[in-house]
PAGUTOR-99178 format. One record per atom (N, C-alpha, C, O): x, y, z; residue in one letter. Coordinates in steps of 0.1 Angstrom, whole numbers, plus 5000, padded with zeros to 4 digits. Layout:
BEGIN
XYZA;...
This chain:
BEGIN
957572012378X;956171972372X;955871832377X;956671742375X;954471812385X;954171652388X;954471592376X;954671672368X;954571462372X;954271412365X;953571272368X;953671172361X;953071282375X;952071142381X;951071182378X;950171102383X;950471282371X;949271322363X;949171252350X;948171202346X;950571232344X;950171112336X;949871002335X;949270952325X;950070952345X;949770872346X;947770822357X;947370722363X;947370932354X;946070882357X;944670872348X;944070952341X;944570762350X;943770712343X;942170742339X;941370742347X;941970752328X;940870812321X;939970722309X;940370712297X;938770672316X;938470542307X;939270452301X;939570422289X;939470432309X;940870282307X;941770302303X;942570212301X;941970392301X;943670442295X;944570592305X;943970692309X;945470582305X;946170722311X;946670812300X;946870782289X;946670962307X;946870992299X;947871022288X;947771072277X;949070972295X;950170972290X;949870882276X;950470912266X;948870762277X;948870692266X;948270812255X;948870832245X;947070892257X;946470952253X;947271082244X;946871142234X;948571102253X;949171242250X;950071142236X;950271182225X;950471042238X;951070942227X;950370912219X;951170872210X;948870882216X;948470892204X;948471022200X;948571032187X;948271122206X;947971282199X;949171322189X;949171352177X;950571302200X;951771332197X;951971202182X;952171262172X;951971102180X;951671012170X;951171072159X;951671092148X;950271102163X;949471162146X;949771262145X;949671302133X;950171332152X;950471512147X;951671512139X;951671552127X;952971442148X;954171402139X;953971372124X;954371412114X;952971252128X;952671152112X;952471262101X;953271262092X;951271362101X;950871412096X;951471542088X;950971612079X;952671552097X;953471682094X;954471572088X;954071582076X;955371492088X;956171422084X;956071332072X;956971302065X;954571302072X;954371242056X;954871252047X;955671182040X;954471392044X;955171432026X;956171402030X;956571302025X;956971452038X;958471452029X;959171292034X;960271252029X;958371212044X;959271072048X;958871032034X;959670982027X;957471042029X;957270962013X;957671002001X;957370931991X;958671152002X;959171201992X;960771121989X;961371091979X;961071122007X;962271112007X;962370902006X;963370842002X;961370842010X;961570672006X;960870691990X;960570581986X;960570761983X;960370711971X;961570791965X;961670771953X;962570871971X;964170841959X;964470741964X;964870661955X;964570701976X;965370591981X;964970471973X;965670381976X;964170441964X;963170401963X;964070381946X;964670291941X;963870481943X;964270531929X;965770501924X;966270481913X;966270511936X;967970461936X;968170311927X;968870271917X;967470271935X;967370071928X;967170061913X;967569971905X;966170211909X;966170251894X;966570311883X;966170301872X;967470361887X;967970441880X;968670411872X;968770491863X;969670281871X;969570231857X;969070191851X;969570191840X;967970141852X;966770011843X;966670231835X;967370271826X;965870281840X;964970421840X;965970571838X;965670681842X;967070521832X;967770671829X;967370741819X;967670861820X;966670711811X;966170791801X;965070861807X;964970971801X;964470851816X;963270901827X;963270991834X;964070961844X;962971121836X;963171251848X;962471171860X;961471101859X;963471211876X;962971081884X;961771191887X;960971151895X;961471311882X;960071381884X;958771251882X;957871231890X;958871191872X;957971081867X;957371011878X;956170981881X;958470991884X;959070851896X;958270931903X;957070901901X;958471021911X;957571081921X;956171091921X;955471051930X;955871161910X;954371191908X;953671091910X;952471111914X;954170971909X;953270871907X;953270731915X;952570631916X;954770791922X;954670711940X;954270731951X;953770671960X;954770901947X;954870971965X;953270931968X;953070841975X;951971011962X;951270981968X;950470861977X;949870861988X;950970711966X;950170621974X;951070591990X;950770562001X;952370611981X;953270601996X;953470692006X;954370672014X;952370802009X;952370892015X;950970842022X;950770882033X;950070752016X;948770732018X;948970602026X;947870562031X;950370502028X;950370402035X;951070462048X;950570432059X;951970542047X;952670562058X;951570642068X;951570602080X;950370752063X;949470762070X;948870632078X;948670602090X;948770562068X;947670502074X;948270362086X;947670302095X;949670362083X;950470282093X;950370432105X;949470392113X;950670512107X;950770632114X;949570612121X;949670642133X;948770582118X;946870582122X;947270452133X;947370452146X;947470362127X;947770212133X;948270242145X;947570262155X;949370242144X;950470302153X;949670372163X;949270292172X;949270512165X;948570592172X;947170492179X;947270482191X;946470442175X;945770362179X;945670282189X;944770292198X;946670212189X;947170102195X;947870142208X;948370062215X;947870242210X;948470312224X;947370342231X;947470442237X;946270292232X;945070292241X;944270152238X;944170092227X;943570102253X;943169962256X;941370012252X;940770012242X;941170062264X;939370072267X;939170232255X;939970322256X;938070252247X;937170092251X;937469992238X;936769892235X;938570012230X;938969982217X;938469762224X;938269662217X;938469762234X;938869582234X;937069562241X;936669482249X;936269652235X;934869622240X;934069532228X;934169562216X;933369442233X;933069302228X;931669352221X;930669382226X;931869342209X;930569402199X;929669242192X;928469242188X;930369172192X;929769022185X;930368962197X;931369012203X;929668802203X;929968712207X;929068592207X;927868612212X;929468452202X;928368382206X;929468272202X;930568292198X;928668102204X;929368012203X;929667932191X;928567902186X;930767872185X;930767832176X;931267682177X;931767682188X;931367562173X;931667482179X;932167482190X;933367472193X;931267482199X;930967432214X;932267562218X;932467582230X;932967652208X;933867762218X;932867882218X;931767912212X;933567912225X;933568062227X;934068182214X;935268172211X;933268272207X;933668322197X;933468462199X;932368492202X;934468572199X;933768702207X;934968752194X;935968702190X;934068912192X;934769012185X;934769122187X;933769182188X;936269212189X;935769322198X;936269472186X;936169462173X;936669572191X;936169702182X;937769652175X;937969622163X;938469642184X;940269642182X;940269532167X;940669552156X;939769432172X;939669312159X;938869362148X;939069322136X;938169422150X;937369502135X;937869582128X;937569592116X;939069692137X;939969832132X;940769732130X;940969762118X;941569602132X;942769542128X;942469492114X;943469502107X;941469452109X;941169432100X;940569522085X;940469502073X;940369662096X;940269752085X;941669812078X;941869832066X;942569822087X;943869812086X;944469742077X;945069792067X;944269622079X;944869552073X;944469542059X;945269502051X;943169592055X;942569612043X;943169712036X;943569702025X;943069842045X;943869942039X;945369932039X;945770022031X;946269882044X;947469872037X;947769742028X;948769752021X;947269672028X;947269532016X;946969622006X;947669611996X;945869722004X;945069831994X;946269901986X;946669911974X;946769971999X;947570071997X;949070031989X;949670101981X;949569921994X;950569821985X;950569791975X;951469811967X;949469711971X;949569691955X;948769851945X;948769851933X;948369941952X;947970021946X;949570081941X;949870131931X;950470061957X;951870101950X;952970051940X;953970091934X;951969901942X;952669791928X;952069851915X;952769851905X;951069891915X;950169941902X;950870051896X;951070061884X;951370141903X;951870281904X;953370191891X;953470211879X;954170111899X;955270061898X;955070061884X;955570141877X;954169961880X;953469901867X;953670041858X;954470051848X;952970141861X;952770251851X;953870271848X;954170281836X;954970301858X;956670361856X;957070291845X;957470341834X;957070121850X;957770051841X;957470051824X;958370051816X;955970041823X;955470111811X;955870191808X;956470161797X;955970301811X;956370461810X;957570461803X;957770511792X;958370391812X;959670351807X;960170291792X;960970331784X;959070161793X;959370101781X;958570161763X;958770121751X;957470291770X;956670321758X;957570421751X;957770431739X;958470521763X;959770621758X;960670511747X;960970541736X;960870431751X;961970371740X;961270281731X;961970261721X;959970231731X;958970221720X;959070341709X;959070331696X;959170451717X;959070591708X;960070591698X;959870631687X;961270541705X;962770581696X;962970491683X;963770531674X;962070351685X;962070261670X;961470301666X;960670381670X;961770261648X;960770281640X;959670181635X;958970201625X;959670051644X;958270001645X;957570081651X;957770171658X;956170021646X;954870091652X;954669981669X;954770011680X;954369821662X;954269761669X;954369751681X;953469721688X;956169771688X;956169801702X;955369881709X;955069841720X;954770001702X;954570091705X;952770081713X;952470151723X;951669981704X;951169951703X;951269801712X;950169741713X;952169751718X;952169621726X;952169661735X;951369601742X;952869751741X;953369831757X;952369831765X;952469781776X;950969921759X;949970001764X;948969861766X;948169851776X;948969741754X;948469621761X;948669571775X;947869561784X;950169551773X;951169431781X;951169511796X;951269451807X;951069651795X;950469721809X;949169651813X;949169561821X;947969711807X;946469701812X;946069511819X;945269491828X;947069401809X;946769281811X;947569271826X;947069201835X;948869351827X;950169311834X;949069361852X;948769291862X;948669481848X;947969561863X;946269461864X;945869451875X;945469411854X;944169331855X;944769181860X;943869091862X;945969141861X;946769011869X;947069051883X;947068971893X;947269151883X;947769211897X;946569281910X;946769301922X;945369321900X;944369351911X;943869211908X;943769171920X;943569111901X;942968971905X;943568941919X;942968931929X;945068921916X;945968871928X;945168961941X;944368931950X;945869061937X;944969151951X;943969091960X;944069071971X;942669081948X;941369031953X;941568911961X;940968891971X;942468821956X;942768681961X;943168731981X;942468711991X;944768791978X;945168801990X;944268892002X;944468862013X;943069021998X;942369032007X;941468922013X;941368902026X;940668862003X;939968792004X;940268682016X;939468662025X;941168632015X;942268522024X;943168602035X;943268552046X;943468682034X;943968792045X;942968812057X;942868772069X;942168902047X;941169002059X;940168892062X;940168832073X;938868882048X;937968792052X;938168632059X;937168572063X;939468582059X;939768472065X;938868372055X;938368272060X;938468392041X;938468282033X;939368202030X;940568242032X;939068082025X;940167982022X;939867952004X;939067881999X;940768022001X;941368091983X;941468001975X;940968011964X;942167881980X;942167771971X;940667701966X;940467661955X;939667691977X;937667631973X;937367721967X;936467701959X;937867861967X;936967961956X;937367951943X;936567951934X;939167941942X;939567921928X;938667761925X;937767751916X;938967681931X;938167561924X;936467541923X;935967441919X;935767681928X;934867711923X;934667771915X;933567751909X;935367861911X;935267921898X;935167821886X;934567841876X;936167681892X;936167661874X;934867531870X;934667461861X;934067561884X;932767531883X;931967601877X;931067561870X;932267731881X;930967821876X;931967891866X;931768011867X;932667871858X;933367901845X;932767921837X;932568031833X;932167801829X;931367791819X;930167891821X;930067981812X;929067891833X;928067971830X;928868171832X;928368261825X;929568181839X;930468311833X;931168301821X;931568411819X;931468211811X;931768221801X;930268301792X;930068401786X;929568211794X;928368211787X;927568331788X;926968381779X;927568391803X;927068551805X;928168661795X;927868761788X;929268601798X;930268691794X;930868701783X;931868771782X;929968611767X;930368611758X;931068661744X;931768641735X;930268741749X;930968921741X;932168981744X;932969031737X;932168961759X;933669031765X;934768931760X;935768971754X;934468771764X;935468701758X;935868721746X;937068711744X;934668741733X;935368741718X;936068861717X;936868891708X;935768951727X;936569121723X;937869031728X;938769001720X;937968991739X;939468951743X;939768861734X;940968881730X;939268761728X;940368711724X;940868791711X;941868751706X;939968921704X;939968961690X;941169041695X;942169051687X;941269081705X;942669171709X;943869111707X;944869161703X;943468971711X;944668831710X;945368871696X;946468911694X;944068831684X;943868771672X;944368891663X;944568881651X;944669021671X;944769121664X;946669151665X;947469171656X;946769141678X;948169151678X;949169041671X;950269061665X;948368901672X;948368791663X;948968791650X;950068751645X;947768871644X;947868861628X;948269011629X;948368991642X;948469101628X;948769221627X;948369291617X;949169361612X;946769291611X;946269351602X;946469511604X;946069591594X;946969561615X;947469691615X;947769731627X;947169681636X;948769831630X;949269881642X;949370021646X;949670091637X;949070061656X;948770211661X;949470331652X;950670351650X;948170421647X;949270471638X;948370461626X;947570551626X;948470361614X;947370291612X;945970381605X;945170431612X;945970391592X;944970431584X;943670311582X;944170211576X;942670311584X;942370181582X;940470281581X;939970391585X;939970141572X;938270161571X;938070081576X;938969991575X;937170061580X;936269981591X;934870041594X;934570161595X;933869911596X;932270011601X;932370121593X;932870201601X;932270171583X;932170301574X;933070351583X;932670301594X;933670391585X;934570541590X;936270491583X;936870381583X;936670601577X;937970611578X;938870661589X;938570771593X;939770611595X;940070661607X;941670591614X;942070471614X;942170701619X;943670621623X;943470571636X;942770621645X;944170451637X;944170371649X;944970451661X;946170491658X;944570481672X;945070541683X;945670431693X;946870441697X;944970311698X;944770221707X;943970081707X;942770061704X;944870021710X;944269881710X;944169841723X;945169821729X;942869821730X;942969771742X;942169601745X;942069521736X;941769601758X;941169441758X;939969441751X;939669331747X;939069541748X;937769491748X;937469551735X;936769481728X;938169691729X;938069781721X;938669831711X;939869801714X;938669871703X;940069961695X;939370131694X;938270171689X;940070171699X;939970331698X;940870401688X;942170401687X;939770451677X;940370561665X;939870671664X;938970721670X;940570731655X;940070851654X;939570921639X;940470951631X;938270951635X;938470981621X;938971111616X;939471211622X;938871091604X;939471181600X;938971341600X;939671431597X;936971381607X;937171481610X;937371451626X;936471451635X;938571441629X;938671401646X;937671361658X;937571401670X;937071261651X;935671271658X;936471041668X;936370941662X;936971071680X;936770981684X;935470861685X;934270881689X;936270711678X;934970601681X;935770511683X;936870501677X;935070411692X;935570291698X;934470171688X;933270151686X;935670121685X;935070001679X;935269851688X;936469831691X;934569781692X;934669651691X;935769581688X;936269631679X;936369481693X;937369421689X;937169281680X;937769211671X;936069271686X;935169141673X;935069191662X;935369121652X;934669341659X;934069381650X;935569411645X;935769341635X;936369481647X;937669481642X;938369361629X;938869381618X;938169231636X;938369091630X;937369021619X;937668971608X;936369031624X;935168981621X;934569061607X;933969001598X;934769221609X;934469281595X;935469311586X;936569351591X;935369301569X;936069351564X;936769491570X;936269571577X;938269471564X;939069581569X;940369631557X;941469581553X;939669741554X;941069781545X;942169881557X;941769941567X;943469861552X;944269871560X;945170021545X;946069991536X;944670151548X;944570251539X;946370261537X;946770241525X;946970271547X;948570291550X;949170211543X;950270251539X;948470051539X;949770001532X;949369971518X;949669881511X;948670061514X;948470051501X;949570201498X;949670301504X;950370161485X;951470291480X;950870391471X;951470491467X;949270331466X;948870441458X;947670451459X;946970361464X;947170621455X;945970691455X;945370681443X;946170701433X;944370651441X;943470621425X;942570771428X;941970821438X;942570831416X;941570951411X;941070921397X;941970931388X;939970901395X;939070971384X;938271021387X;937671001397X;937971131374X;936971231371X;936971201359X;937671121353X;935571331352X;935371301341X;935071491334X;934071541340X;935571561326X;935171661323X;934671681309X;935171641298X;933671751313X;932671761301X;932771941295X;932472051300X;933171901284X;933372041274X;932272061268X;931371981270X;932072191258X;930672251252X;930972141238X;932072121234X;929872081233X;929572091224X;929572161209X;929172281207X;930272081201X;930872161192X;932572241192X;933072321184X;933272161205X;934572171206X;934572071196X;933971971195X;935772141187X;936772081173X;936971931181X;936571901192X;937571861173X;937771711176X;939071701181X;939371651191X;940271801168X;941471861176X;941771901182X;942971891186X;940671991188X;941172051205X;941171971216X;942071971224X;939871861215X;940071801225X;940771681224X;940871611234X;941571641212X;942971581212X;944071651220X;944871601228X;943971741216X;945071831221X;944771881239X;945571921248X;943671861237X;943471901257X;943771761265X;944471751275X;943071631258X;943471531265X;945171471265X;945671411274X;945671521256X;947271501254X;948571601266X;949671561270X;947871721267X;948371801274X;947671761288X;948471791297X;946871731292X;946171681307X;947571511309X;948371491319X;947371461299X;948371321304X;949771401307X;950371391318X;950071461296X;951571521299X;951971551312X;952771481318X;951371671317X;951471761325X;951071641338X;951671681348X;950471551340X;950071401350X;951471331349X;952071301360X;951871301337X;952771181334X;953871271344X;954371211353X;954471411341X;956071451342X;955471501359X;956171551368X;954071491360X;954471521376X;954871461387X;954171361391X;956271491395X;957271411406X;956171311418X;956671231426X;954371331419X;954071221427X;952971151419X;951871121424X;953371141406X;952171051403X;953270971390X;954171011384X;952470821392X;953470701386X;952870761368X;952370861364X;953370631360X;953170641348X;951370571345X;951070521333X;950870571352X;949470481346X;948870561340X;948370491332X;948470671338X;947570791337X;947070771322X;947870741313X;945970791320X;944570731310X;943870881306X;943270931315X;944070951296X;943071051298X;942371061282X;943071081271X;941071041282X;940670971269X;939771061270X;939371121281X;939071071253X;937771151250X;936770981249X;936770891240X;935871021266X;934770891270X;933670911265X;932970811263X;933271021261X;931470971260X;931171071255X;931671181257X;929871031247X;928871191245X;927971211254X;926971151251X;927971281267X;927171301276X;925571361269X;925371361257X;924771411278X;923571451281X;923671631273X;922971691265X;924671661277X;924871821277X;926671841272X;927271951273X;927071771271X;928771781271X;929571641267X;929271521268X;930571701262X;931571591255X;932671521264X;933771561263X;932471431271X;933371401286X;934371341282X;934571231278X;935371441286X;937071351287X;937271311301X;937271391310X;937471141301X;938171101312X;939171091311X;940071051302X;939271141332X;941171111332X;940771011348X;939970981356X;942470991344X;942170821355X;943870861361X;944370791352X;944870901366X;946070851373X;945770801384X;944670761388X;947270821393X;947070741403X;948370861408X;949170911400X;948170901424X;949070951432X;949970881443X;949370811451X;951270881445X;952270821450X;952170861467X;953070801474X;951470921472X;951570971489X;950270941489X;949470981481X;950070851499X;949070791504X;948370891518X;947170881521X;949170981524X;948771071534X;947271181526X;947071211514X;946571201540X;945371241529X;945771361524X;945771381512X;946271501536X;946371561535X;947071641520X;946871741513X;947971551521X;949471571507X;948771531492X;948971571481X;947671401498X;946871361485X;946171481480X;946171531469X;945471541492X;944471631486X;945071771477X;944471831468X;946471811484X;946771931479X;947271881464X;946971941453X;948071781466X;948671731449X;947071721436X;947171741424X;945771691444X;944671671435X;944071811431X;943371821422X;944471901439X;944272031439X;945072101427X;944572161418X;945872081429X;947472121419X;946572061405X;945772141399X;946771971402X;946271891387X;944671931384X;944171921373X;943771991395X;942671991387X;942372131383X;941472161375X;943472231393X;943672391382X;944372381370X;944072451360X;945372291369X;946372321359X;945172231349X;945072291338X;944272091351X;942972061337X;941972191335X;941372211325X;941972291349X;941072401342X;941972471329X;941672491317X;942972501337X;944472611326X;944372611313X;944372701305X;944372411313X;945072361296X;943072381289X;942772451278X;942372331296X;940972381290X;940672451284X;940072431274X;941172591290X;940772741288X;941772751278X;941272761267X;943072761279X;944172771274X;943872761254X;944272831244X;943072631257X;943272561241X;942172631232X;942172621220X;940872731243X;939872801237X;938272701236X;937372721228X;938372601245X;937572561246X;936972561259X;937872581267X;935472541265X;934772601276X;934072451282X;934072341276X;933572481296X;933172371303X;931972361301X;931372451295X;931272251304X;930172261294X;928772231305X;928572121310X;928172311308X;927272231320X;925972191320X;925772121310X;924672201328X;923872081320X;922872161318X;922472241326X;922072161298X;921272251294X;920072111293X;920072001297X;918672221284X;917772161280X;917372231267X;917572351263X;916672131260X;916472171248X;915172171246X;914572071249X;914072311239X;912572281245X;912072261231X;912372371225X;911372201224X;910672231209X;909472261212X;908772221221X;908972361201X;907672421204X;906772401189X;907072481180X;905772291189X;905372251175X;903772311174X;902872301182X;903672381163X;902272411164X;902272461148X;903272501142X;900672421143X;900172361130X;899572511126X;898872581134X;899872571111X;899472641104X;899172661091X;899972701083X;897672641086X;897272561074X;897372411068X;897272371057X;897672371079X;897872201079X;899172191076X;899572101068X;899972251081X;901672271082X;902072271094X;901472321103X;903272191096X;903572171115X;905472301110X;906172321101X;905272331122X;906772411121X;907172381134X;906272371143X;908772341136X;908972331145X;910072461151X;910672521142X;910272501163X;911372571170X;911972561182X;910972541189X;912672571188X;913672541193X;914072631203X;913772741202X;914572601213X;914672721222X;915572601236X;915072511243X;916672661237X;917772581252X;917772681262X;917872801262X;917672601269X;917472611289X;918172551290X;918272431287X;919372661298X;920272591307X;919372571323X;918172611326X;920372511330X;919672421340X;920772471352X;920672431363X;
């Protein structure tokens, strides 16, 4: 076979260069996955003590790709660069102090390049970031503080919003050939009026501060706030995300978190209940001694409610004789609250019924007056309601 066919030249390049970029990328492209499967164990090796608690499945999912997305794009590079014309054809030129200033296609692809793997790197540092997270929220899991648990998912979002700043820094100075240091010292010129646009964002940030600070509560976390009852899910920079109680996600404010009253439901150890029930009219005096006595009993000897319990004959209602009762329940969970409130207010129907006395509900009483021989009679007649 000649091979001096390769060597002839075809718009400024031979084709031998031409059969070497082809052969370049075809390689690259079949070889990716697995060169980026196989440098992210390599990869993983260096980890695997810090990260034994970790399936290195984790590790992968969440390297291979960007590392599969740089080795392309070095592969691209690479293949490229095995041909002159017309890659070195002059698209800008003019003079700049008194030189000569020319830019050609090759210097525009070097720079996109260089954009996309600077990109591609810290996207793989970000990746890193999540692992290490990942890492540290698994053994967050294993204490029985809340708090770690609730710091991790911070100490991420701040740790990767440091790392794309940096980013911005090194393209900026890389690719655009700015000089990094006049822009930081312009920022803290134009500081103040970005503080001042940005005023809201700043108090959410610092209430995120002020929150982990004081620790009025941590993920997990029963709390009212803005009308909603609702468990804390997340605390991030700007927001706190809960959830209420009919599962209805809302993001609150982090100002508003600090700034508004906040009951904190979880660390209170007791549930307060009163009601009030109203018997018929004309229940004996001793029955409803005897109903209110047996309602405290049956409260007092039950295993989640303390000794406070109040159950008194309150008032002469409208339509009914109202005995109030007042305890207090020992499980602060709603769900366990509600079934215990459940329990106690069949067993006040039970002793009710039990004692021969009835519930009493709301009547009317109508008089009907009318004159006969210059005599008034009156009569009587109840409407229930």
């Amino acid at each position: 076979m000649d091979l001096e066919i390769l060597n002839k030249v075809v718009w400024g390049n031979s084709i031998k260069s031409y059969l070497l970029l082809i052969v370049i990328i075809f390689l690259g492209l079949i070889f990716k996955r697995l060169s980026s499967k196989l440098l992210t164990k390599f990869i993983y090796t260096f980890l695997r003590s810090f990260s034994k608690e970790v399936k290195i499945d984790k590790f992968l999912n969440l390297l291979r790709s960007p590392i599969e997305f740089l080795i392309l794009i070095i592969v691209l590079y690479l293949a490229l660069n095995q041909i002159n014309y017309p890659l070195n054809t002059v698209v800008f030129e003019r003079i700049i102090n008194k030189e000569p200033y020319t830019v050609t296609i090759i210097d525009i692809l070097d720079k996109i390049f260089l954009l996309l793997i600077i990109f591609s790197a810290f996207r793989i540092l970000l990746r890193f970031i999540d692992f290490i997270s990942h890492v540290f929220e698994y053994r967050a899991s294993l204490t029985a503080s809340k708090t770690d648990d609730q710091l991790v998912p911070f100490m991420r979002e701040l740790t990767k919003i440091l790392t794309i700043i940096v980013g911005v820094f090194v393209i900026m100075g890389s690719v655009f050939d700015l000089n990094v240091a006049t822009i930081v010292a312009g920022l803290g010129i134009g500081g103040l009026a970005i503080a001042l646009a940005a005023q809201d964002t700043l108090q959410n940030l610092l209430g995120s501060f002020t929150i982990f600070a004081d620790k009025p509560f941590i993920v997990g976390d029963l709390v009212h706030v803005a009308g909603y009852d609702a468990v804390v899910e997340k605390v991030g920079f700007r927001s706190t995300v809960v959830r209420t109680l009919d599962k209805t996600l809302v993001i609150i404010p982090n100002k508003m978190m600090i700034d508004s009253p906040l009951e904190n439901l979880t660390l209170r150890n007791l549930r307060r209940v009163k009601f009030s029930v109203g018997v018929l009219y004309g229940t004996p005096a001793e029955t409803i001694k005897k109903i209110a006595n047996e309602i405290k009993v049956y409260i007092d000897l039950h295993l989640q409610t303390n000794q406070d319990t109040l159950v008194v004959f309150d008032a002469f209602g409208d339509s009914s004789l109202n005995i109030m009762i007042l305890y207090y329940i020992e499980i602060v969970d709603y769900a366990i609250y509600m079934k215990i409130k459940e329990d106690i207010n069949f067993k006040v129907m039970e002793i009710v019924l039990n004692n021969g006395a009835d519930f009493a509900f709301p009547s009317r009483t109508i008089y009907h007056e009318f004159g006969e021989n210059g005599l008034n009679v009156n009569s009587g007649k109840t409407n229930s309601l």
